[in-house]
C-alpha positions as a printed Julia matrix, in Angstrom:
168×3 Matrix{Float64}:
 91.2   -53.53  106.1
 89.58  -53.23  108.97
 87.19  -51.13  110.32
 87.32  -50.02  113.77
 84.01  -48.53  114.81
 85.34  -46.63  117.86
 87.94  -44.51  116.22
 85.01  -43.73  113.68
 83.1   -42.47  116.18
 85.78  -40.89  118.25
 86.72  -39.08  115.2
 83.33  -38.61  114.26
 82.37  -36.98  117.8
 85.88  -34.77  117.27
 84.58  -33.78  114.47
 81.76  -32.51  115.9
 82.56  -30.89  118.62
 85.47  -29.28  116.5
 82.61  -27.55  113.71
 80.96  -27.12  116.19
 83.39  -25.06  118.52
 84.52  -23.43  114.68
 80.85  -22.61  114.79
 80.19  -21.16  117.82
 83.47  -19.2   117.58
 84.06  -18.22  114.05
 81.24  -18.69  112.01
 78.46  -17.52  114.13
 79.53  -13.88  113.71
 79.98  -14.76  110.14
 76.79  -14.59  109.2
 75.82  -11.76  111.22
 79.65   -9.66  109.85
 78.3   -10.53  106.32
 75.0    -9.73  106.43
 76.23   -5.8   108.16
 78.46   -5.97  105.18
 75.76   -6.31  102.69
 73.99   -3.64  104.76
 76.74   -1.09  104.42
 77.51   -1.82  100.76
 73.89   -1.4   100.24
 73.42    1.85  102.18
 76.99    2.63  100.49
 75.26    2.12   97.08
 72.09    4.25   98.16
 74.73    6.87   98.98
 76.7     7.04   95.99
 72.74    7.03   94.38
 71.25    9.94   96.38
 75.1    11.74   95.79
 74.95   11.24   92.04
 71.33   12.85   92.22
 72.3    15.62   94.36
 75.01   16.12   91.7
 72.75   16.37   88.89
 70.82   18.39   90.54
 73.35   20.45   91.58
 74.25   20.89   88.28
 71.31   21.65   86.78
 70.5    24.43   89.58
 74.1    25.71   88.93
 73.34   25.66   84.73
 69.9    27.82   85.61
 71.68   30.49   88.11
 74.58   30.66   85.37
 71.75   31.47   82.58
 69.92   33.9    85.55
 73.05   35.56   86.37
 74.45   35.97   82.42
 70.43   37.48   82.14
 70.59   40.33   84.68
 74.27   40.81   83.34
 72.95   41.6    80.12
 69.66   43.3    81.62
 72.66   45.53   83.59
 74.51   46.19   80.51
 71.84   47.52   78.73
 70.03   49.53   81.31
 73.86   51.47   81.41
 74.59   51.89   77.94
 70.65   53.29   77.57
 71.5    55.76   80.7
 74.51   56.54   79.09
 72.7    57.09   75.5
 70.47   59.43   77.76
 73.1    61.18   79.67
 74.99   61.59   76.5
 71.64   63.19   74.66
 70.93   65.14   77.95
 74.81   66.92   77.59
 74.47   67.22   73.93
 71.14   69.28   74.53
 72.46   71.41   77.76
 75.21   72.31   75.6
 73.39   73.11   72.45
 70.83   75.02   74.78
 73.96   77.42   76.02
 75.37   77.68   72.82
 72.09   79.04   72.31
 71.52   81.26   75.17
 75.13   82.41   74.73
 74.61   83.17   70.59
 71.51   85.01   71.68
 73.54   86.95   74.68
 76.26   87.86   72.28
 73.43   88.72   69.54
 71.93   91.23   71.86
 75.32   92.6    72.86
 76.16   93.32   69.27
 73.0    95.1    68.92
 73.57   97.02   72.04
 76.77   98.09   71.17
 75.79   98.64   67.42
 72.97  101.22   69.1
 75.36  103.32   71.32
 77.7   103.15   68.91
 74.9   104.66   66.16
 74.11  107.21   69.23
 77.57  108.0    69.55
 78.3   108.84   65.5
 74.36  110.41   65.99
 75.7   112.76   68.29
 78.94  113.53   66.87
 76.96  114.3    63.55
 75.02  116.6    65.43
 78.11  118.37   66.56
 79.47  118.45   63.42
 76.32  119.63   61.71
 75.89  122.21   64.58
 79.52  123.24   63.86
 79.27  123.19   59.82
 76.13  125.49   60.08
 77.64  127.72   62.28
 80.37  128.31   59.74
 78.3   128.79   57.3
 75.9   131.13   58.86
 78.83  132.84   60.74
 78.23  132.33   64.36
 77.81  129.01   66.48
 74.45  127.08   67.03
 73.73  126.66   71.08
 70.85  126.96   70.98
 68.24  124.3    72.2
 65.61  124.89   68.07
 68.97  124.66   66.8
 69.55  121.05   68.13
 66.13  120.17   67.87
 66.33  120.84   64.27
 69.21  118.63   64.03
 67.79  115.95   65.71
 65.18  115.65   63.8
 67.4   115.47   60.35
 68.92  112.41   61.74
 65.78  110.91   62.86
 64.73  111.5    59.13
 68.22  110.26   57.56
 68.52  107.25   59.69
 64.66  106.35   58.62
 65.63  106.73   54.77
 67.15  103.11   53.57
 70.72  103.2    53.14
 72.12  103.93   49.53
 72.56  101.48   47.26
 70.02   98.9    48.51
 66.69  101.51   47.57
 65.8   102.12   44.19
 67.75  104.59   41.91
């Protein structure tokens, strides 16, 4: 074996000027594509980081206007069924306030009615009486002592307490 000292340094020198070529070409933006690669997997990283906290957060502000919203739900539900409790009691009293006012109308109707009805029998009494005492007297009663008289018996019989509820 021999050793040639030219080729070694021809092929030594190729060799060189070949890596570096490779170099110069290829590998310089290597180092500059791998280090903007760890720059945007980084940054990527930070991303998905700030994204998962925004999430969370997110989340937990979503959680809190859910509990909020289910509050003033609740807060609206019972502010209706108490107005409708009230409205209720306000209807129940209207209406026992004109059942009222109507009892007490019809009350005072009856009465009226029982008084004119009282005048009416008063005065047919009278006319009866009149009549009946001038029967028995033999000629009619007209006259105004005559009625007065009468009048004043009724005044006296409707003052005496009805039979059967006085004292025998």
């Amino acid at each position: 074996m021999v050793i040639n000292v030219f080729w070694i340094l021809l092929f030594a020198s190729t060799f060189i000027v070949f890596a570096t070529l490779a170099w110069y070409f290829g590998f310089r933006g290597l180092t500059a594509n791998l280090e903007a690669r760890r720059a945007r997997i980084e940054q990527g990283l930070k991303d998905a980081d700030s994204a998962r906290r925004d999430r969370d957060a997110a989340a937990d502000q979503r959680q809190v206007i859910l509990a909020e919203a289910r509050k003033e739900a609740n807060d609206i539900l019972a502010r209706s069924q108490k107005m409708s409790d009230e409205a209720r009691e306000q209807g129940l009293a209207e209406t026992r306030a004109e059942i009222e006012r109507l009892r007490q109308q019809a009350v005072a109707e009856i009465d009226g009615e029982r008084q004119r009805a009282l005048a009416d029998v008063r005065s047919q009494v009278a006319e009866l009486a009149l009549q009946a005492a001038g029967k028995v007297v033999g000629e009619t009663m007209t006259g105004p002592r005559e009625r007065r008289l009468v009048d004043e018996f009724l005044a006296q019989v409707s003052a005496v307490p009805p039979s059967g509820s006085g004292t025998n």
